[in-house]
C-alpha positions, 0 to 999 in steps of 0.5 A: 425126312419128313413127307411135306419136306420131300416134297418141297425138294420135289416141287424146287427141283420141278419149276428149276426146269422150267423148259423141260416141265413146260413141255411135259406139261402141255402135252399132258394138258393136251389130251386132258383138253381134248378129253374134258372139252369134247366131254363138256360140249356133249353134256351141254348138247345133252342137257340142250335136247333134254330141256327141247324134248321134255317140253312134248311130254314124257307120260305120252306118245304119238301115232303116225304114218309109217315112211317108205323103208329103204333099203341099200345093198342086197336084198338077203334079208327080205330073201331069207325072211321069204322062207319064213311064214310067220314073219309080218309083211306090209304090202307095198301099197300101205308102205307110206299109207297117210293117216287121214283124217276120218281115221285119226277121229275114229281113233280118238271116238273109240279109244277109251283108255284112261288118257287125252287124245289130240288130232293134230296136223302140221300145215307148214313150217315157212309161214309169214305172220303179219300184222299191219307193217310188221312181219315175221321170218317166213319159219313160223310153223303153224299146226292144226289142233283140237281142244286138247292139242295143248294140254297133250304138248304141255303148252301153257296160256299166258293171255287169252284162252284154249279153243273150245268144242265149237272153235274146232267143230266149225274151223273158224279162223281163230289162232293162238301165238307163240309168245315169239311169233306175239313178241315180233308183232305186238312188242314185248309188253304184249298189249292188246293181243287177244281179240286183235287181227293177224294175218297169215299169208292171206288169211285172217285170223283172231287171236284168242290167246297167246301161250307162255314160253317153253323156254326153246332151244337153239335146236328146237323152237317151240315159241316160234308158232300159230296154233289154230284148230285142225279143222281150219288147217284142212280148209285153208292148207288142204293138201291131198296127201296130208297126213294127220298125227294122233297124240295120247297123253296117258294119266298115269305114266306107269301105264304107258305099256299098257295104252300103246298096246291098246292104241296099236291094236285098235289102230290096227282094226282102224286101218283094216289090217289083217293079222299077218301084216306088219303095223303101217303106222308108228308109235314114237315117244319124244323120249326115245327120240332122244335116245336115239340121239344120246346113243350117237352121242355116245359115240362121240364120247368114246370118239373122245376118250380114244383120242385122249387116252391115246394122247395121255399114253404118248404123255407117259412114256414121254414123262418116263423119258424125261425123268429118267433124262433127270435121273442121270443129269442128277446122278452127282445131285443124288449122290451128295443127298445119299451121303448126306443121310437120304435113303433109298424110299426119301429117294424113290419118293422124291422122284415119284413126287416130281413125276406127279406134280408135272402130271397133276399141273398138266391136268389141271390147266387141261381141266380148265381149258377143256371146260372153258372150250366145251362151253362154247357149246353152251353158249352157242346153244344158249343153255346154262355154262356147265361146271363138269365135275365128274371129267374135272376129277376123272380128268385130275385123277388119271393125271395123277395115275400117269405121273405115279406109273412113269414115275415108278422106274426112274424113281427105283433106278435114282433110289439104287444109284450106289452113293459112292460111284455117284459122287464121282460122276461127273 
């Protein structure tokens, strides 16, 4: 008997029980579902930070003031390292030490690697922009920069044009607008934005340019935003704490190592550091931020593959049960194709045929479902719908090895079944 015969017998046998392979089916489709939905969403999220953090730039970093260290539980760490003199300490007066602004320009006058360097400060994130009647949300955030703020942040003009040296020397009220913040106050034909009048809070501004979208995420919005000059940001949101970021962009990305180790040590000289202290200051890149977030996102992935595995695991041994409920319900069935001239292997391969269907139908309609659930992300995220190949055959494949292991016993018991003895079972 030819294969593509077997498994036509295997097949008829399958959906004549319809009850008891619709159940088999969804508890298998179960846990493909939660395995390939939970999968797809993360990629989704993934692909969502991807496109928010590659917008910041990947051949730079920034310098920042280093947060007040908290620590939960005992204090044997800081115990042990007492003992150990060579281990870098920050005194607690420096622990949340702003970086002032003389600071950050001394940076930029001195570091003299192969890179642009911006001083940047982020005035505020609930800012109301109005133009005559109409006004934004109070989440406009606006930010202080210099000449080279956009080009760092890889920003890019529309309309209009960059500041320039006396814009940022003099702090004069001038402003660039995100294409939402533009949007919201001119319309979205953007006529007659550059050179006209805005007003944020109670302050006017010139618009000198608008910039092109950055295509934000639901998780980041860099669209929604007035950009205006550093020096301007000091005179109108003066703050006593204020603390100012420093960005460098590194011309050749292949040198990143070698200008955050330069940034560092000037940084340090900067600060008035002595050699036994630890750094009171950060180096972050937009990528290791993202990092960070796919690490735990990496939990969640294992998170998934526990419950589906477990789930697919609960599915074999119920598959094994029911196939060997189908071997002695069709003892007699088995016995009439032996006399008939079937042997043992056309048997054994029928039986492992009708575990595989049942397990390859349950993944299939799992892939589907689990897809169309993980794009649910996609599109409360707004980014593209997500056709998850990998997990579409991972998910198939493992179907197919759980139908051939529980399949194996019960097709090796019906392929021994004597011929004689079966026929006469009632």
């Amino acid at each position: 008997m030819q294969s593509r015969d077997i498994f036509s017998l295997a097949y008829r046998s399958v959906t004549s029980n319809k009850l008891r392979t619709g159940l088999t089916v969804s508890i298998i489709a179960l846990g493909i579902t939660v395995l390939v939905g939970i999968l797809t969403a993360i990629d989704s999220m993934k692909s969502s930070i991807y496109s928010s953090f590659a917008s910041m730039g990947a051949n730079s970093f920034s310098i920042r003031n280093r947060g007040m260290q908290v620590h939960i539980g005992d204090d044997n760490g800081n115990k042990a390292s007492k003992g150990n003199k060579n281990i870098k300490k920050v005194k607690k007066s420096n622990s949340n030490k702003i970086i002032r602004y003389q600071e950050a320009v001394a940076f930029r006058d001195r570091y003299h690697f192969p890179a642009q360097v911006s001083v940047s400060f982020q005035a505020t994130g609930i800012a109301t922009v109005y133009k005559d009647d109409k006004k934004t949300n109070p989440n406009v955030q606006v930010i202080g920069g210099d000449e080279n703020y956009l080009a760092i942040s890889n920003y890019e003009i529309s309309q209009g044009r960059d500041f320039n040296q006396l814009d940022v020397q003099s702090g004069r009220n001038v402003a660039i607008l995100g294409v939402d913040v533009a949007e919201k106050l001119f319309g979205k034909q953007l006529k007659n934005v550059v050179n006209n009048t805005i007003r944020v809070g109670d302050i006017r501004y010139r618009v000198v340019g608008v910039l092109a979208s950055k295509g934000s995420s639901k998780m980041m919005s860099a669209d929604n935003v007035v950009i205006t000059t550093v020096n301007n940001t000091r005179r109108v949101f003066n703050r006593p704490n204020a603390s100012y970021q420093i960005a460098v962009a590194v011309k050749d990305i292949k040198q990143m190592d070698a200008a955050q180790g330069e940034a560092i040590g000037l940084f340090r000289i900067i600060r008035g550091l002595n050699i036994n202290e630890e750094d009171n200051f950060e180096i972050s890149k937009s990528d290791s931020i993202a990092e960070m977030l796919f690490a735990s996102l990496g939990k969640v992935n294992l998170f998934a593959i526990a419950i589906a595995f477990i789930t697919l695991f609960g599915s074999a041994i119920g598959l094994m049960n029911i196939m060997l409920v189908s071997v002695a319900e069709r003892t007699r069935e088995i016995g009439v194709t032996k006399a008939l001239g079937a042997t043992s292997h056309v048997i054994r391969t029928q039986f492992l045929y009708e575990s595989i269907i049942i397990s390859v139908m349950g993944g299939i309609i799992g892939v589907i479902m689990g897809m169309l659930l993980g794009n649910i992300v996609s599109v409360l995220l707004s980014s593209a719908f997500l056709v998850p190949w990998l997990w579409i055959i991972i998910g198939v494949t493992i179907c197919a090895a759980v139908g051939l292991v529980s399949g194996i016993y019960p097709a090796y018991k019906a392929s021994k079944l004597d011929p004689i003895i079966a026929l006469r079972y009632e």
